[in-house]
C-alpha angles and dihedrals in degrees: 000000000000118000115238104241114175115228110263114231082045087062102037083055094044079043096057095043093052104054084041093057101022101110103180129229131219104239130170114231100205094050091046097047088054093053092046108109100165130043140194114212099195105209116212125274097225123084100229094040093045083053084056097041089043087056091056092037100111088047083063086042099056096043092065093037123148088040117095108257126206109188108218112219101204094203138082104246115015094135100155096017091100125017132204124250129167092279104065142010118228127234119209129193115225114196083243092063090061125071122227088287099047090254107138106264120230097265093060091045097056085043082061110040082049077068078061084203107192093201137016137191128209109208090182103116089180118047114336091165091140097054098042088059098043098053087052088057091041083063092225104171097211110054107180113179136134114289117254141132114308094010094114116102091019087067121026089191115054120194115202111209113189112276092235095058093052096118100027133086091249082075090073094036098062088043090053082049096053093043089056081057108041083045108042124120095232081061114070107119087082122162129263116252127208 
C-alpha cells in the first residue's frame, strides 16, 4: 500500500494558483448539508492514522447516513484494506488515474463529479494534500477537512482538532463529535460560511 504524495513544486505551484484564482462563496451549511445526497468520506494517507479513521469509520458513516457514502483510499494499490458493506462503495486509486505528478488525471475527476457528491470529508490529519485537490476539482460545494496551514480554499469548512491529539485516536474522536453536532437534525438553524 503506497501512499499517494504529490510531487512538491507541482503543489506549491497549484497551491499558488489557487489561492490566486479561488473567489469564495457564501454558502449555508445547514441548507447544503440537507441537499446533499451523496458524500465523500477522504481516509488518511498514513498507515497508523488510517488504522485509527478506519476504526471510526462506521460513526462518520452513520452521521451522514442516509446519504450515499464512497470511501476515498488515498493510495496505489490498497486493493483488501477497506472493504465495501452496505453501507458504503469503495474508491481505489490506479497509477493510471494519476498524471506524472501524482495529481488525478481528467478521466478520474469526471468519474468522480458524475458521484455528484454534495459534501466531502478529509480524514487525513498529516498531508492530504490529494484529496483535498481533488475534491476541489471535483467541484464539491461542502469541503469539510482539520484545520491547518493552506487548507483554505481547499476546504471551505476547517475542523480543529486539539494540538495534543493530533496523532492519537482522540483527534477523530473529537472530529466525529463535532460532525454529530454540526448534522443533527435538532440542529438545523446552522450559520452561514463564507
Amino acid at each position: 500500500m503506497k501512499p499517494i504524495r504529490v510531487n512538491l513544486l507541482a503543489r506549491m505551484v497549484l497551491a499558488f494558483f489557487i489561492r490566486l484564482t479561488f473567489k469564495p462563496q457564501t454558502f449555508s451549511l445547514g441548507c447544503q448539508a440537507e441537499k446533499s445526497e451523496s458524500v465523500l468520506i477522504c481516509m488518511p494517507t498514513d498507515v497508523d492514522r488510517f488504522a485509527m479513521a478506519r476504526d471510526l469509520l462506521l460513526d462518520f458513516i452513520d452521521i451522514f447516513q442516509p446519504r450515499e457514502i464512497h470511501v476515498l483510499l488515498p493510495f496505489l494499490g490498497a486493493g483488501g484494506y477497506l472493504s465495501e458493506c452496505p453501507d458504503y462503495r469503495v474508491v481505489g486509486v490506479q497509477r493510471e488515474d494519476l498524471n506524472l505528478f501524482s495529481l488525478p488525471r481528467k478521466g478520474f475527476i469526471r468519474k468522480l463529479t458524475e458521484l455528484e457528491f454534495g459534501m466531502s470529508l478529509d480524514l487525513d490529519l498529516e498531508d492530504g494534500f490529494f484529496s483535498r485537490y481533488l475534491c476541489l476539482k471535483c467541484r464539491i460545494p461542502l469541503r469539510i477537512g482539520p484545520k491547518r496551514k493552506g487548507a483554505f480554499p481547499l476546504y471551505n469548512v476547517q475542523l480543529a482538532p486539539a494540538r495534543n491529539q493530533l496523532g492519537s485516536r482522540e483527534a477523530y474522536e473529537g472530529m466525529a463529535q463535532t460532525m454529530r453536532w454540526l448534522f443533527s437534525t435538532g440542529n438545523r438553524a446552522a450559520p452561514s460560511v463564507a
